[in-house]
MDAnalysis code that builds the backbone (N, CA, C; Angstrom):
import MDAnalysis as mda
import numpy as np

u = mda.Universe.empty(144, n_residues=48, atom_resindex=np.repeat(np.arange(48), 3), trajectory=True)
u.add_TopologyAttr("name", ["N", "CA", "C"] * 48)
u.add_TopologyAttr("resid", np.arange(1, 49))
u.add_TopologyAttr("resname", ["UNK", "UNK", "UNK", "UNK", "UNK", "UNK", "UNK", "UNK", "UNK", "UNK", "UNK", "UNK", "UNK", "UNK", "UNK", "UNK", "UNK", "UNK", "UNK", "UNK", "UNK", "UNK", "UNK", "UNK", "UNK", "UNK", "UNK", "UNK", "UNK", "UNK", "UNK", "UNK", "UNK", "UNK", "UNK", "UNK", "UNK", "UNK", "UNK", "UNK", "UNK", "UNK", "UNK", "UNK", "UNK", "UNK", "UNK", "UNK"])
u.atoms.positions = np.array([
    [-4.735, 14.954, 15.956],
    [-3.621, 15.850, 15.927],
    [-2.340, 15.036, 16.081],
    [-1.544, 15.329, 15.627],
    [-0.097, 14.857, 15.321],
    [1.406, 15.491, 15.764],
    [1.852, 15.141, 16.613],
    [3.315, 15.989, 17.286],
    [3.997, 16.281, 15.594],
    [4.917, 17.246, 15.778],
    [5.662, 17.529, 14.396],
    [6.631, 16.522, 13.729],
    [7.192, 15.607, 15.088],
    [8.467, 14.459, 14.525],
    [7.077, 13.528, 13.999],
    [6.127, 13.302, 14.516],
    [5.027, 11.985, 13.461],
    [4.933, 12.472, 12.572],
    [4.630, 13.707, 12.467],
    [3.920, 14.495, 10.487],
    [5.695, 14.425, 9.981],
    [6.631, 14.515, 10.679],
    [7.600, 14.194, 10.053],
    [8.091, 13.180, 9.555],
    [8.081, 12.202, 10.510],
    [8.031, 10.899, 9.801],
    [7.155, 10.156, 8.752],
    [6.059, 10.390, 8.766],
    [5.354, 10.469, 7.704],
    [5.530, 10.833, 6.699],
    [5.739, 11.605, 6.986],
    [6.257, 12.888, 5.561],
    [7.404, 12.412, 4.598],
    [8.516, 11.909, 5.613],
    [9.914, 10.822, 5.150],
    [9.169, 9.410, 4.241],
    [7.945, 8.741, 4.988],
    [7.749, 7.412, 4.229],
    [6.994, 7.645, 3.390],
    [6.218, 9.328, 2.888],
    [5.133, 9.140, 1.930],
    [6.097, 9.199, 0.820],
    [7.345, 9.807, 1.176],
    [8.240, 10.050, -0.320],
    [9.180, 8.956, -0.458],
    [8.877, 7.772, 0.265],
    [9.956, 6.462, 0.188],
    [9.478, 5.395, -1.330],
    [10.350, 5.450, -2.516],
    [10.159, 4.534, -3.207],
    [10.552, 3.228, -3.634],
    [9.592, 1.878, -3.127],
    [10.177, 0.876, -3.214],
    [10.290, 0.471, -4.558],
    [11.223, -0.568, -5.065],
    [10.954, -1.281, -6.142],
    [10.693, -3.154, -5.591],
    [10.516, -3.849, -7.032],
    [10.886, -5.070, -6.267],
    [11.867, -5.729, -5.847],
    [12.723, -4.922, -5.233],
    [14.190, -6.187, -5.158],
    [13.995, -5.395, -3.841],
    [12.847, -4.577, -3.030],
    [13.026, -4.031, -1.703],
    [12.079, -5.349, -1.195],
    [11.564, -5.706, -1.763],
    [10.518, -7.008, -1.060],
    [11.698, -8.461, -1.276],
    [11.082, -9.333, 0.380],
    [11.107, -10.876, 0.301],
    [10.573, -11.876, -0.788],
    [10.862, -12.558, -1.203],
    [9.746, -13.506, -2.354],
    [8.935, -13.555, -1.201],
    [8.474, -13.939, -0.257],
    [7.212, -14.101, 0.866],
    [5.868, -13.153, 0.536],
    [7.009, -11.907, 0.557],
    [6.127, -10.697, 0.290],
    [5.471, -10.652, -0.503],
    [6.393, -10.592, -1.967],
    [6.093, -10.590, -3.669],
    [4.638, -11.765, -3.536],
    [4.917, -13.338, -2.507],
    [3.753, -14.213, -3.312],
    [2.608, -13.786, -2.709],
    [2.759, -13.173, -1.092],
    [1.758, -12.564, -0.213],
    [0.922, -11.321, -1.294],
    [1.253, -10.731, -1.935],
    [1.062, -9.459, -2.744],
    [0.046, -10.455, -3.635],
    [0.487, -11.452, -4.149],
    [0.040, -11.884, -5.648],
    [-0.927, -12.853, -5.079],
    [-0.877, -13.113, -4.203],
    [-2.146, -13.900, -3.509],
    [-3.466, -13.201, -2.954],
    [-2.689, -12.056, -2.874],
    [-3.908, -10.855, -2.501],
    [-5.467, -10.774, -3.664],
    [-6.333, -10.725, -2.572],
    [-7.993, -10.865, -3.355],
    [-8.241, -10.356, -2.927],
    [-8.750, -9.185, -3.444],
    [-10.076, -7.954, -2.890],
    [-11.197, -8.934, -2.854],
    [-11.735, -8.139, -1.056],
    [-13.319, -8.949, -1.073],
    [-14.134, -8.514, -1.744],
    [-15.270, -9.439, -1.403],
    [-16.307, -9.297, -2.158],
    [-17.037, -7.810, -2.383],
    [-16.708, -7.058, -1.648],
    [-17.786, -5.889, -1.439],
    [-17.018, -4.373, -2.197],
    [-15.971, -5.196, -2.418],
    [-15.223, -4.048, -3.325],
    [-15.470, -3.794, -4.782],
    [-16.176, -4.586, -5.081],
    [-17.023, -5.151, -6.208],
    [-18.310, -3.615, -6.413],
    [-18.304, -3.039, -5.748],
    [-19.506, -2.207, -5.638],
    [-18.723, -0.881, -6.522],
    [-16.835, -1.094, -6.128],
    [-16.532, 0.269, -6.879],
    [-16.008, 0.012, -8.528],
    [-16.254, -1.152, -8.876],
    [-15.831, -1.618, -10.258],
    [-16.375, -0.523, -11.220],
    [-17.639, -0.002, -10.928],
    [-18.139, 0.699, -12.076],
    [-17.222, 2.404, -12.030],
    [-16.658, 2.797, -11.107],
    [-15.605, 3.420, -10.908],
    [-14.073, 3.556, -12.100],
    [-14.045, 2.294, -12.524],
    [-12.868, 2.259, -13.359],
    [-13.522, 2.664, -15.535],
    [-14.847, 2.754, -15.351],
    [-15.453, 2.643, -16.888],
    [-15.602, 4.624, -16.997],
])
């Protein structure tokens, strides 16, 4: 369960849209360095 100002705040960041000039280059290479593990591999047949 959730007080009303958390579902509120929430509510504020589900409708927040970033682009890329809201990210650090840190971020951007952190992002692009990103590798799904191994076991995520199980939902590939998901995308056919």
């Amino acid at each position: 369960m959730l007080s009303a100002e958390a579902y509120r705040r929430l509510q504020r960041r589900a409708r927040q849209v970033l682009t890329l000039d809201d990210f650090a280059e840190a971020d951007i290479a952190a992002l692009e360095a990103a590798q799904a593990p191994d076991e995520a591999k199980t939902f590939d047949n998901e995308l056919m």
